[in-house]
MDTraj code that builds the backbone (N, CA, C; nanometers):
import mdtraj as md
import numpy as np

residues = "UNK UNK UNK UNK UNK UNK UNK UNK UNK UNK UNK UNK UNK UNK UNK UNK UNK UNK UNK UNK UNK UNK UNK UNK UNK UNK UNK UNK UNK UNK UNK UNK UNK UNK UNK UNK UNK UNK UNK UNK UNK UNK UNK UNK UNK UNK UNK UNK UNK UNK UNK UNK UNK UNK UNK UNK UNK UNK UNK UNK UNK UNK UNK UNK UNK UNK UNK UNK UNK UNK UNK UNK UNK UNK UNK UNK UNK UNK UNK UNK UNK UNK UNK UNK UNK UNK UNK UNK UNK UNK UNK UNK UNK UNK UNK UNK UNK UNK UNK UNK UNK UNK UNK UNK UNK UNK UNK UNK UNK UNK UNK UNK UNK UNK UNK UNK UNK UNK UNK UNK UNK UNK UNK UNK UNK UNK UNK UNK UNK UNK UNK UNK UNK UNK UNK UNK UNK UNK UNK UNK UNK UNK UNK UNK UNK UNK UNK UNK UNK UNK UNK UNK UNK UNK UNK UNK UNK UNK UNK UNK UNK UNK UNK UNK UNK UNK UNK UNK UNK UNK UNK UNK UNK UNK UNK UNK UNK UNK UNK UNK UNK UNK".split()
xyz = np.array([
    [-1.7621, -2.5485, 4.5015],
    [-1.7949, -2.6243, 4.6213],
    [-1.7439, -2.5457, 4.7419],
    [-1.8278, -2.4779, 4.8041],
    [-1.7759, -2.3753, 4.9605],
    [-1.7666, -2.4809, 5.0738],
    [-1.7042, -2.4023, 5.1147],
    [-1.6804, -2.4894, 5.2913],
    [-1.7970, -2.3894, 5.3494],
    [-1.7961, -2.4992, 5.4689],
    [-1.9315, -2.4800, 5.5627],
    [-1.8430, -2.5695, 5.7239],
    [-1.8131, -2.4377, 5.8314],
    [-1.7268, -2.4368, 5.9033],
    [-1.5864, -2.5514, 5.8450],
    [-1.5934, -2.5890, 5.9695],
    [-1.4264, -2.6858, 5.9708],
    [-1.4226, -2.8044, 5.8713],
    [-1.3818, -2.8216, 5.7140],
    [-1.3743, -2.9319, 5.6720],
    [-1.4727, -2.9477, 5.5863],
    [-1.5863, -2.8692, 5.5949],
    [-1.7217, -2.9587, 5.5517],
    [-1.7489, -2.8653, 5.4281],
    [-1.8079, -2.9494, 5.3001],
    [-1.7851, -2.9114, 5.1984],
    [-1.9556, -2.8994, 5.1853],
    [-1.9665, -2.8163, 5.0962],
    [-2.1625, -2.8106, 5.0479],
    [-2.2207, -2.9268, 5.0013],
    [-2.1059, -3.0554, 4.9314],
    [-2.1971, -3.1663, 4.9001],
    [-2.1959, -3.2651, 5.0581],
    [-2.0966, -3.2270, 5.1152],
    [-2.1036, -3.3322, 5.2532],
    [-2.2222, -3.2228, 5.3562],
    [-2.2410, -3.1165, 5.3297],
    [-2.3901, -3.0510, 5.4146],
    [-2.5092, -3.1415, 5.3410],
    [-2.4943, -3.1260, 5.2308],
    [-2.6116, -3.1900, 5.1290],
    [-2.6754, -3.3261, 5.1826],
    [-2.5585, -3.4202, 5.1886],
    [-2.5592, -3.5131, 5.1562],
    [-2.6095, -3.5783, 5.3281],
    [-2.5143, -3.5181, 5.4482],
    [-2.5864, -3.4883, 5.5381],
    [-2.7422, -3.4675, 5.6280],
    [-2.7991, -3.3603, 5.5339],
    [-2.9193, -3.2963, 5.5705],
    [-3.0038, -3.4366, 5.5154],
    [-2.9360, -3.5252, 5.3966],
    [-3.0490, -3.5827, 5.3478],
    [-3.0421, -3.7193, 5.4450],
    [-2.9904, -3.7936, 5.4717],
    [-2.9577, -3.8517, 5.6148],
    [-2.9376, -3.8664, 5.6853],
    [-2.9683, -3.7200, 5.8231],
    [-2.9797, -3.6811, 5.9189],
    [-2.8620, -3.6973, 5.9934],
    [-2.7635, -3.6681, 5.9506],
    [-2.6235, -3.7279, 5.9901],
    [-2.5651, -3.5552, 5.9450],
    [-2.4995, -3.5632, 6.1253],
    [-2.4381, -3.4048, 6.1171],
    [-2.3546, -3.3961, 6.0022],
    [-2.3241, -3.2694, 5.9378],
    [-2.1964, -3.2683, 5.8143],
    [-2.0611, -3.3076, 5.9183],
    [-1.9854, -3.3797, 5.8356],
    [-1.8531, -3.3810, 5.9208],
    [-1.8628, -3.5023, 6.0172],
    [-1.9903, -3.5776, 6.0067],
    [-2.0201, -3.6744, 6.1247],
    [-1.8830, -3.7955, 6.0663],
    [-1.8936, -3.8926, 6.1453],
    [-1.8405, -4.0085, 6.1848],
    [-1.9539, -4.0815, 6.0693],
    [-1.9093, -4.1685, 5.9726],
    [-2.0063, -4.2805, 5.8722],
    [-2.0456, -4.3555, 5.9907],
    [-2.2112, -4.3792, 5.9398],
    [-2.2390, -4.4743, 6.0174],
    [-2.3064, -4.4429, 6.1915],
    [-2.3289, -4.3024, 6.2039],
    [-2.3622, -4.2560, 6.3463],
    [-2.4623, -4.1346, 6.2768],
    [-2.6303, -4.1449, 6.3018],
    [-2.6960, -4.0536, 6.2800],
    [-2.6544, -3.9427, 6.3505],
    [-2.6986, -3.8198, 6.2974],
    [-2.7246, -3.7553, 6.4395],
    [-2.7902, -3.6842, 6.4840],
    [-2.9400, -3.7743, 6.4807],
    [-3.0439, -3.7971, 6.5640],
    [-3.0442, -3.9069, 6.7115],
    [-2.9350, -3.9422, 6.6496],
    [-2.8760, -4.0372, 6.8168],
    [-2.7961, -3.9860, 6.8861],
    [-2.7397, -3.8841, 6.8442],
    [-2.6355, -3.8324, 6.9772],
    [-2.7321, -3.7375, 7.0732],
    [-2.6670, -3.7497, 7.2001],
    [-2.7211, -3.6245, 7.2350],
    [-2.6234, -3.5318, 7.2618],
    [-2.6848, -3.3958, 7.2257],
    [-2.6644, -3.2320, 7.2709],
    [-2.7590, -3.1852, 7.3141],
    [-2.6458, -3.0606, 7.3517],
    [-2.7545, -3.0092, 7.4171],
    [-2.7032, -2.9982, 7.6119],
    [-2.7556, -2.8348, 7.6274],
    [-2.7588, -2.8495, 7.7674],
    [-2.8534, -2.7621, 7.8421],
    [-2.9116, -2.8440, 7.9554],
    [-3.0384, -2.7876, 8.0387],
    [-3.0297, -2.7758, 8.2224],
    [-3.0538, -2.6707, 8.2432],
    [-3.0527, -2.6745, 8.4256],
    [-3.2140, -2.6937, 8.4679],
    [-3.2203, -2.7878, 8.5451],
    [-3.2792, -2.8534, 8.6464],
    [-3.2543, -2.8660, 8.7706],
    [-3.3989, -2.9122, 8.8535],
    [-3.3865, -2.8659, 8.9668],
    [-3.4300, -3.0676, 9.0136],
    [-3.3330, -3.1272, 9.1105],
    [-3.4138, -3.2400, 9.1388],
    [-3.5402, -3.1919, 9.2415],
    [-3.6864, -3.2530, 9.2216],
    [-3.7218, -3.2415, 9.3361],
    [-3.7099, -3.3077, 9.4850],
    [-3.8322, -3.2870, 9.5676],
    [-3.7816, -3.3349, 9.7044],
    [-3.7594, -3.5118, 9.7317],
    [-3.7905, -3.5580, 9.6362],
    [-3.8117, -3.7066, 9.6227],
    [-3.6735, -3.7689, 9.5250],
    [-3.6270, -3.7008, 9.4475],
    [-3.4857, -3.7081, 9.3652],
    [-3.5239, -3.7587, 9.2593],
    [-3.6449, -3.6926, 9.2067],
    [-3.7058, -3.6917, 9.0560],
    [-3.6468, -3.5771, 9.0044],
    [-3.6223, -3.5925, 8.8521],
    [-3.5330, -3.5371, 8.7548],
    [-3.6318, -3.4665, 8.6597],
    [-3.6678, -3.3734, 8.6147],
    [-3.6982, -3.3740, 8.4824],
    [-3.5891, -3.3773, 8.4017],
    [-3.6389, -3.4752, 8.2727],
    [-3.5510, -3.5332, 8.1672],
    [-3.6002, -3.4369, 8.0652],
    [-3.5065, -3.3343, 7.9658],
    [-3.6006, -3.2700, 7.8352],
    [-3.6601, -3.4211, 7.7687],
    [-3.7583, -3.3681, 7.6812],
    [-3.8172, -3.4472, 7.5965],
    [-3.6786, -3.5265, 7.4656],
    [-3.6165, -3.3982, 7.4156],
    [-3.5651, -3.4761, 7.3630],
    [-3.4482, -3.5665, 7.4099],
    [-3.4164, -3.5713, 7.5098],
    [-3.3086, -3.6703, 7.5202],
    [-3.4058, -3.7831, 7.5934],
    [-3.5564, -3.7494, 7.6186],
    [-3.6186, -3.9120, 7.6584],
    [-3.6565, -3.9680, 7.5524],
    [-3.6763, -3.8903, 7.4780],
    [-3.7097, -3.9953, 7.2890],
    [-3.5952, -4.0642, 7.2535],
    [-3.4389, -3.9994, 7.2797],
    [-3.3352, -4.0921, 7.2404],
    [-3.3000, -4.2487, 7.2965],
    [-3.3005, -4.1472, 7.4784],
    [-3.2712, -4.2767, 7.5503],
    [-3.4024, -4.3907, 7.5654],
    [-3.5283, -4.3852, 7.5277],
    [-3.6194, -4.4532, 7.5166],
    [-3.6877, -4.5233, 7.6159],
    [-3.7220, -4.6255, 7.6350],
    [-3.7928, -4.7081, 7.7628],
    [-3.7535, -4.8599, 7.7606],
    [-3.7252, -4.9153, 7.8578],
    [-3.5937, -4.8329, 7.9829],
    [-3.4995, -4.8405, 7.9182],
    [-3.4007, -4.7497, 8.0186],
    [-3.2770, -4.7105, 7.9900],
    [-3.2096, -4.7221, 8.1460],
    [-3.0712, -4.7162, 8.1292],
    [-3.0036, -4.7139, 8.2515],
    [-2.9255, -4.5892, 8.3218],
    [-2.9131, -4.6016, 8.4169],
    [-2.8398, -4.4997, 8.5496],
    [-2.7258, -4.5542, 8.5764],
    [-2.5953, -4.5014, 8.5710],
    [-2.5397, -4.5194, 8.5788],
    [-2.3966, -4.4077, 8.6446],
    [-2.2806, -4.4257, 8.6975],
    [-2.1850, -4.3391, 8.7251],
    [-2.1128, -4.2823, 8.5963],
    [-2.0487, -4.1586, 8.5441],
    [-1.9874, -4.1586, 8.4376],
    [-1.8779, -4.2411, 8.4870],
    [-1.7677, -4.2757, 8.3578],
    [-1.6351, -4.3712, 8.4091],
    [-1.5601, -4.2907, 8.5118],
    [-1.5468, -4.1598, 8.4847],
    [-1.4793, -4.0835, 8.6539],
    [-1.5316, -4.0847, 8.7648],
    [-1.6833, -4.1111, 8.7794],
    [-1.7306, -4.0750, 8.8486],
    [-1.7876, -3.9161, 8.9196],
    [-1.7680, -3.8326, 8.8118],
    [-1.7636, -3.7041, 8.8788],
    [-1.9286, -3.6861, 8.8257],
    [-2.0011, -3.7518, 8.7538],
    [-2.1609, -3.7465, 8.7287],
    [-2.2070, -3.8635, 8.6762],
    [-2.3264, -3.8328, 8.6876],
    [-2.4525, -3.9569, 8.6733],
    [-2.4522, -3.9387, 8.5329],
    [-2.4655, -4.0626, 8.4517],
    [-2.4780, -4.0868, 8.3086],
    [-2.5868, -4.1736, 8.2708],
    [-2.7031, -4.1172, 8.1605],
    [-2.8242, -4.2102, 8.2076],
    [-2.7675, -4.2323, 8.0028],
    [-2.7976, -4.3689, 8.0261],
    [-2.7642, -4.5043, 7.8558],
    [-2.8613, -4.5110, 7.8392],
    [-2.9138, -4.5003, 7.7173],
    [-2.9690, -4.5901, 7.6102],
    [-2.9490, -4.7142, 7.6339],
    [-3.0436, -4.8517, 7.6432],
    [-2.9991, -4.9639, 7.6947],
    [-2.8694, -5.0381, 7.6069],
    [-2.9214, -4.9977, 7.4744],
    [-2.8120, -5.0782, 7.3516],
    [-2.6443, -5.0210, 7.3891],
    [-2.6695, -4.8775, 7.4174],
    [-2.5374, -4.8110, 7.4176],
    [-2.4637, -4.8337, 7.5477],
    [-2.5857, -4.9241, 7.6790],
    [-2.5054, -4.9667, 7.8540],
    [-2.4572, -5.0812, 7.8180],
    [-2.5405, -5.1748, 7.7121],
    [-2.4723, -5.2695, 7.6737],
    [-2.3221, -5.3114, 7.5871],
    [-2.3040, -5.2219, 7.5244],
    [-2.1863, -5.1728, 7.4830],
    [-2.0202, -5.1373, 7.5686],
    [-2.1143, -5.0618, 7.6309],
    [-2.0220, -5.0216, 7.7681],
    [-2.0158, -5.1481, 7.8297],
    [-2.0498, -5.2157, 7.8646],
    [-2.0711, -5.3415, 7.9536],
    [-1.9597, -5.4092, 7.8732],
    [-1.9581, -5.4416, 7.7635],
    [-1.8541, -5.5286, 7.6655],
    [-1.7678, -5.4540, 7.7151],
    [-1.7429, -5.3432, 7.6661],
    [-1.5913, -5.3287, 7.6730],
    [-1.5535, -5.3289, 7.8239],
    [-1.6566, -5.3282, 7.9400],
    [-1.5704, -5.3042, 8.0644],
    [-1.5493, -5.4551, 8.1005],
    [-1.6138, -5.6068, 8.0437],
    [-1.5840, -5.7241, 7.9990],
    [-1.4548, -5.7330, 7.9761],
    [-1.3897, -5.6843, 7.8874],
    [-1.2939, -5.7093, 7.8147],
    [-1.1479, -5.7163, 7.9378],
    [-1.1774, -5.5832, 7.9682],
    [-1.0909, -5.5494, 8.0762],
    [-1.0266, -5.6554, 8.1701],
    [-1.1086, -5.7398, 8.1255],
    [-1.0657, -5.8959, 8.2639],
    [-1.1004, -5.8911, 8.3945],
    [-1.1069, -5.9630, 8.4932],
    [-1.1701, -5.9637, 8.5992],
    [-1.0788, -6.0082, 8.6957],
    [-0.9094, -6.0068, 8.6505],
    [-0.8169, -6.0643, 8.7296],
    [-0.7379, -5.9494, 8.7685],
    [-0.7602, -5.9135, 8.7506],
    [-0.6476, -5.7659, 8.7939],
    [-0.7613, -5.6665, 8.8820],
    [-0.6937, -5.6921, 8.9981],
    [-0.8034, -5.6134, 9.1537],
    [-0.8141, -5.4571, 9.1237],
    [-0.7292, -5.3738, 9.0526],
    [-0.7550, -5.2515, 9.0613],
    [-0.8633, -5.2486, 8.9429],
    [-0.9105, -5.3301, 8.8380],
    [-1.0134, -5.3317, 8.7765],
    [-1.1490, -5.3840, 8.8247],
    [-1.0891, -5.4753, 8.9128],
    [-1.2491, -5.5627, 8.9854],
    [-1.2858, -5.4229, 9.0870],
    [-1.1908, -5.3824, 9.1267],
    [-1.2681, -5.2885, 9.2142],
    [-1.3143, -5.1819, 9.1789],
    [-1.2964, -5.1393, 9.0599],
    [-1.3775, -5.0410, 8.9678],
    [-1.5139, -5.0859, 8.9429],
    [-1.5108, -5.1970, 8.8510],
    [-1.6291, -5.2292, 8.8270],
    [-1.7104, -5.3077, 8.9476],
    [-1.6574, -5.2735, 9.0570],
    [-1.7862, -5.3104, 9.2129],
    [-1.8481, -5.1528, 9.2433],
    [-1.7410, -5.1191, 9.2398],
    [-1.7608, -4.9628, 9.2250],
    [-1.9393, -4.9216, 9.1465],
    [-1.8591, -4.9312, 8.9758],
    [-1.9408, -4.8782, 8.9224],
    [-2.0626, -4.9746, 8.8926],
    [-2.0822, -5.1282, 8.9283],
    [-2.1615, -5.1633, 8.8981],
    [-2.2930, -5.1514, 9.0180],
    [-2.1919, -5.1337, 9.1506],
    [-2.2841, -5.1013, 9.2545],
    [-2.3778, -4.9900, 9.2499],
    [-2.3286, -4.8630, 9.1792],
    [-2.4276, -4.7144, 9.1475],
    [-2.4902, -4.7395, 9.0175],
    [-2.5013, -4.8633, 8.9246],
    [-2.5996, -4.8651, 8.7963],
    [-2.7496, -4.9754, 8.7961],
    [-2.8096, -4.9227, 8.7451],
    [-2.9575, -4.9429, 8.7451],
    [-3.0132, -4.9480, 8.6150],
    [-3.0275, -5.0541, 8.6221],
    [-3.0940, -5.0586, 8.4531],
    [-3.2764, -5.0828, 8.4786],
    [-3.3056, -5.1023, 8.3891],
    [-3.4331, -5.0977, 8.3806],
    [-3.5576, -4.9683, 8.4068],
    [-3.4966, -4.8544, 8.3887],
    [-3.4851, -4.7346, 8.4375],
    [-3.6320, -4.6822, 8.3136],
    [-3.7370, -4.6277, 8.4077],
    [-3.8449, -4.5451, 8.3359],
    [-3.8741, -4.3707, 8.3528],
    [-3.9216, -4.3572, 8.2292],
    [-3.9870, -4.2136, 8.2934],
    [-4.1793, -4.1868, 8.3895],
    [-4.1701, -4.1433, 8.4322],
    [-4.3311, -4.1654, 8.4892],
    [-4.4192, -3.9871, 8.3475],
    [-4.4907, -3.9995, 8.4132],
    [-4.6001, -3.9763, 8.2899],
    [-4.5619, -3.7862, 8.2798],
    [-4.4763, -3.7301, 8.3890],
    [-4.4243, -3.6109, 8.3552],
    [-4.2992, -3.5464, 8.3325],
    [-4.2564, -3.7037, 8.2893],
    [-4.1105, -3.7115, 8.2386],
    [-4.0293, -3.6784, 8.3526],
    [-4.0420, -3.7542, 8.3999],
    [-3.9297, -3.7431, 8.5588],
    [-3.8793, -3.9163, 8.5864],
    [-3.7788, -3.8884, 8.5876],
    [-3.6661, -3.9762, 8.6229],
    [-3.6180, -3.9721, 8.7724],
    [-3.6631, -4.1337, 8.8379],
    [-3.6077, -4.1244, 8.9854],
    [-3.4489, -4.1581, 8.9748],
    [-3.3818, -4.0814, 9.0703],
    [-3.2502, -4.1232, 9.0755],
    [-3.2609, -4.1455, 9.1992],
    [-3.2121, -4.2611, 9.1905],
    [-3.1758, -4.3652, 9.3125],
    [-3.0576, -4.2910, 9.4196],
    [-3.1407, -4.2424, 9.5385],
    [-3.0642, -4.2402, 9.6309],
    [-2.8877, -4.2426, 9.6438],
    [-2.8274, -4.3365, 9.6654],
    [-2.7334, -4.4333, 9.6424],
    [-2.6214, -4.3306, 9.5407],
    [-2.6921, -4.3479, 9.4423],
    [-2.5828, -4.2853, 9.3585],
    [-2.5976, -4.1117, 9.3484],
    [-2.7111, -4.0703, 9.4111],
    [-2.7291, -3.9295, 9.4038],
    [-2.6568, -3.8720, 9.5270],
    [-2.6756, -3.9634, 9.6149],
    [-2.5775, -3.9121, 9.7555],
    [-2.4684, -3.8872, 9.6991],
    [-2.4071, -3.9834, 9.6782],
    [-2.2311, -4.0240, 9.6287],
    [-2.1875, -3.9175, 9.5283],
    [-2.2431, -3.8856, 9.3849],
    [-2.2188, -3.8212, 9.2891],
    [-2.2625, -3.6419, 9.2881],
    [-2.3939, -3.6506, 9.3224],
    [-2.4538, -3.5161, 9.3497],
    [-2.4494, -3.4989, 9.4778],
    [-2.3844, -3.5590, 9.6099],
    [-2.3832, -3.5214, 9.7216],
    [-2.5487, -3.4552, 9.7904],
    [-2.5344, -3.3254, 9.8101],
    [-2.6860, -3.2722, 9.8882],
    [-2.7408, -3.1922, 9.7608],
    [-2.6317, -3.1572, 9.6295],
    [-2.6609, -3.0814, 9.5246],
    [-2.8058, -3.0922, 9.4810],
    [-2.9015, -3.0125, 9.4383],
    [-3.0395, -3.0071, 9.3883],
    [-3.0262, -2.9506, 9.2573],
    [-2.9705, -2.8225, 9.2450],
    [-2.9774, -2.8210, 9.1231],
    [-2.8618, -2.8499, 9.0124],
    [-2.8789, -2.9503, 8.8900],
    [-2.8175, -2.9838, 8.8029],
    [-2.7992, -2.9229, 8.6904],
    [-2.7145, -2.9883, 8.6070],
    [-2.7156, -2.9764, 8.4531],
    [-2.6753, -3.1193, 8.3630],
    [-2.8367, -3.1015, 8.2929],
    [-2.8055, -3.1890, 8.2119],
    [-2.7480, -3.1640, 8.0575],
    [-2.6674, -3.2694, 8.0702],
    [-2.6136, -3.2222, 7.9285],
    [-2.6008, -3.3309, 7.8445],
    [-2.6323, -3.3279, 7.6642],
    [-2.5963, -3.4334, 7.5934],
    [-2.4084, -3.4488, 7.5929],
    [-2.3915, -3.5985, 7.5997],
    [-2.2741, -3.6365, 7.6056],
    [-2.2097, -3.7101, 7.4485],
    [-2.2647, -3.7044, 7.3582],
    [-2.2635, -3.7898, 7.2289],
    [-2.3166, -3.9240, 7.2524],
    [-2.2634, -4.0473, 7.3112],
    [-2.4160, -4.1379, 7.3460],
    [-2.4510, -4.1205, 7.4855],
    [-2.4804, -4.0871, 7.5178],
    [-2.5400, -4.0789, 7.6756],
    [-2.5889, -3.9278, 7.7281],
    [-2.6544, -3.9116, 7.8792],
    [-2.7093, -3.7706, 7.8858],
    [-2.6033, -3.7620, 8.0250],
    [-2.5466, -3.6304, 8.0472],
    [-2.4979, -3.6326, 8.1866],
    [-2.5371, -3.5832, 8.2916],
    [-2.5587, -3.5794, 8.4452],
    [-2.6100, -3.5100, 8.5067],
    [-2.5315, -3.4627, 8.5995],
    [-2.5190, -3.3509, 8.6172],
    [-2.3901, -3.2705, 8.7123],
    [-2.4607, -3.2109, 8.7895],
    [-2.3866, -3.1280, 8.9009],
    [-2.4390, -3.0242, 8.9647],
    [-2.3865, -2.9192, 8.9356],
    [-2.4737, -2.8149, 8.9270],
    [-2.4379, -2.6779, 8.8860],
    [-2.2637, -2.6051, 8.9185],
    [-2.2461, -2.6842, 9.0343],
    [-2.1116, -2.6251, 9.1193],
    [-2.0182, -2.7052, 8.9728],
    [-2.0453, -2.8237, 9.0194],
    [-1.9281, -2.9196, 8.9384],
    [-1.9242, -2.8475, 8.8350],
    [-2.0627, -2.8551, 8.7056],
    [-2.0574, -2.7565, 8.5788],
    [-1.9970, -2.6480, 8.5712],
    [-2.0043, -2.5738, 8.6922],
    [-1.9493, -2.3983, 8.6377],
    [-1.7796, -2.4410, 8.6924],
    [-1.7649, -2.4816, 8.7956],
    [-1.5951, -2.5441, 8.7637],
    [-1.5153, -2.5764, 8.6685],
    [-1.5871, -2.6612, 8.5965],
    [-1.5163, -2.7325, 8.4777],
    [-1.5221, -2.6914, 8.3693],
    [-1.6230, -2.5550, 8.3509],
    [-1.6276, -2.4437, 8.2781],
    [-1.5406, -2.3319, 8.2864],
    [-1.4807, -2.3180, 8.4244],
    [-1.4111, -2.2272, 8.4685],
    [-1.2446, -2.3487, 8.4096],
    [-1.2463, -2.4272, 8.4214],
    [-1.1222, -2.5158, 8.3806],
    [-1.0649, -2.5290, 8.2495],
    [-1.2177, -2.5394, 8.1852],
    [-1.1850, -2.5480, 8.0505],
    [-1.1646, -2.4565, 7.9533],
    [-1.2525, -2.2650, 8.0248],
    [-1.1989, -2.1623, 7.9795],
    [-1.0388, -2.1848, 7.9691],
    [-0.9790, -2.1987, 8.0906],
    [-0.8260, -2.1155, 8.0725],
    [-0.7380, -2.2025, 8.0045],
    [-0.8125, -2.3656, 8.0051],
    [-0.7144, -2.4313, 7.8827],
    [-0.7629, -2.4007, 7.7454],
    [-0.8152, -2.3386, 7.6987],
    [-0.9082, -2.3333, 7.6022],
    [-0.7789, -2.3102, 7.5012],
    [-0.6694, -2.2200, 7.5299],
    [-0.5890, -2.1909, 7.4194],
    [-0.4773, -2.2910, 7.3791],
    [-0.4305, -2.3312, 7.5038],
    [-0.3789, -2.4534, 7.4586],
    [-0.4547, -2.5698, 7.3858],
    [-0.5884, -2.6033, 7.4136],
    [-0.6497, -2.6938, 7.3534],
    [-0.7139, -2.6575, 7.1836],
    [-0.6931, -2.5120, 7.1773],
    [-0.6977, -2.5054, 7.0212],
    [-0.5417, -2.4807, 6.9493],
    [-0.4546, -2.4668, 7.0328],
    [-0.3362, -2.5123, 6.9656],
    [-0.3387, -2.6081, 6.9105],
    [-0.3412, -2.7310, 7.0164],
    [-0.3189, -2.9255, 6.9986],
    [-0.4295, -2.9174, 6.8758],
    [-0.5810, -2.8432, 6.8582],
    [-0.6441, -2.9183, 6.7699],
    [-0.5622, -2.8278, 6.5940],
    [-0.5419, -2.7344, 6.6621],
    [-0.4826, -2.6713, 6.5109],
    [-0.3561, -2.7887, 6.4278],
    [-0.2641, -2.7961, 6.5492],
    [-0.1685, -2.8917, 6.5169],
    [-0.1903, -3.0395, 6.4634],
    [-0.3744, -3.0720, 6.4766],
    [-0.4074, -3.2264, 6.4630],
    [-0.4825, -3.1669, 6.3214],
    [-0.5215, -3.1107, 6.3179],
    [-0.5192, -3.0504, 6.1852],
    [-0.4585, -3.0338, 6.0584],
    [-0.3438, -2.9420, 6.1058],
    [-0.2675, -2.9946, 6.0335],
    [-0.1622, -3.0447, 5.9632],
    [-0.1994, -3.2001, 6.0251],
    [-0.1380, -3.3106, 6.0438],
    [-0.2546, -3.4408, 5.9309],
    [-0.3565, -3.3594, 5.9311],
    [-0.4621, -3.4268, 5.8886],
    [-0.5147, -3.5062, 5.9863],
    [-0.5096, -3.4896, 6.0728],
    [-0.6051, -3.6583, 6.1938],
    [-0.7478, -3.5853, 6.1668],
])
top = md.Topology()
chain = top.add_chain()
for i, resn in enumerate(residues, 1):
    res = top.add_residue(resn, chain, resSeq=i)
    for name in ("N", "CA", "C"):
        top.add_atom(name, md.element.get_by_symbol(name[0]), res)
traj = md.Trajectory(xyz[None], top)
């Protein structure tokens, strides 16, 4: 029985391939539902998006617009998976002001009911494209595991430039979670 990268054994590839579920996945999470994946785009003059095809087959018709939880990009849901999010930001309670004012925040920049028009372009609402993408035009979209993200190129190559130089510390911590078994 060979390994096949980190962990993953030839009957968990097997077993995998035969229910479309990455090797190594999480039970219970295809992964034909996540998205990956990353693409640069240009909004046009109207603040239409092209969406790739495959992340509009995931997120389906409609779906929602939304802020990521930092706010540093636009996160477009699958409706089942905004609804989800919605519970747990429920949970949170509605009595404690530094939470109510989050979720005025973020409920003020989300839009549900969200379509593609017939050349797969996605309007992003003003509102939250000012705020998040500022005057930015060109993006990157990227799969997020449930959701798609939309950045601007600046933000992307930053946080690329960020995540290079932690990169060694962050394969320390995962070597060490390793093994530890997590």
């Amino acid at each position: 029985m060979g390994k096949r990268g980190i962990g993953v054994t030839d009957d968990q590839l097997g077993q995998a391939t035969q229910n479309n579920t990455p090797a190594g996945a999480p039970p219970g999470r295809k992964g034909s539902e996540r998205f990956i994946g990353s693409y640069n785009h240009s909004l046009d003059s109207k603040g239409r998006l092209v969406i790739p095809q495959g992340f509009r087959e995931k997120l389906g018709s409609p779906f929602c617009i939304a802020p990521s939880y930092d706010f540093q990009s636009i996160a477009l849901y699958p409706t089942a998976m905004w609804e989800k999010r919605n519970e747990a930001y429920e949970k949170l309670g509605t009595l404690n002001p530094a939470v109510n004012r989050y979720l005025e925040q973020f409920y003020a920049l989300s839009y549900d009911g969200q379509t593609f028009d017939a050349q797969g372009r996605v309007l992003i609402p003003m509102n939250i494209r000012s705020r998040i993408l500022k005057d930015d035009r060109d993006v990157e979209i990227t799969g997020a595991n449930d959701h798609v993200r939309v950045v601007s190129e600046k933000v992307s190559s930053d946080s690329w430039t960020s995540f290079t130089s932690e990169l060694p510390a962050l394969l320390e911590m995962i070597a060490g979670l390793e093994k530890q078994g997590v």
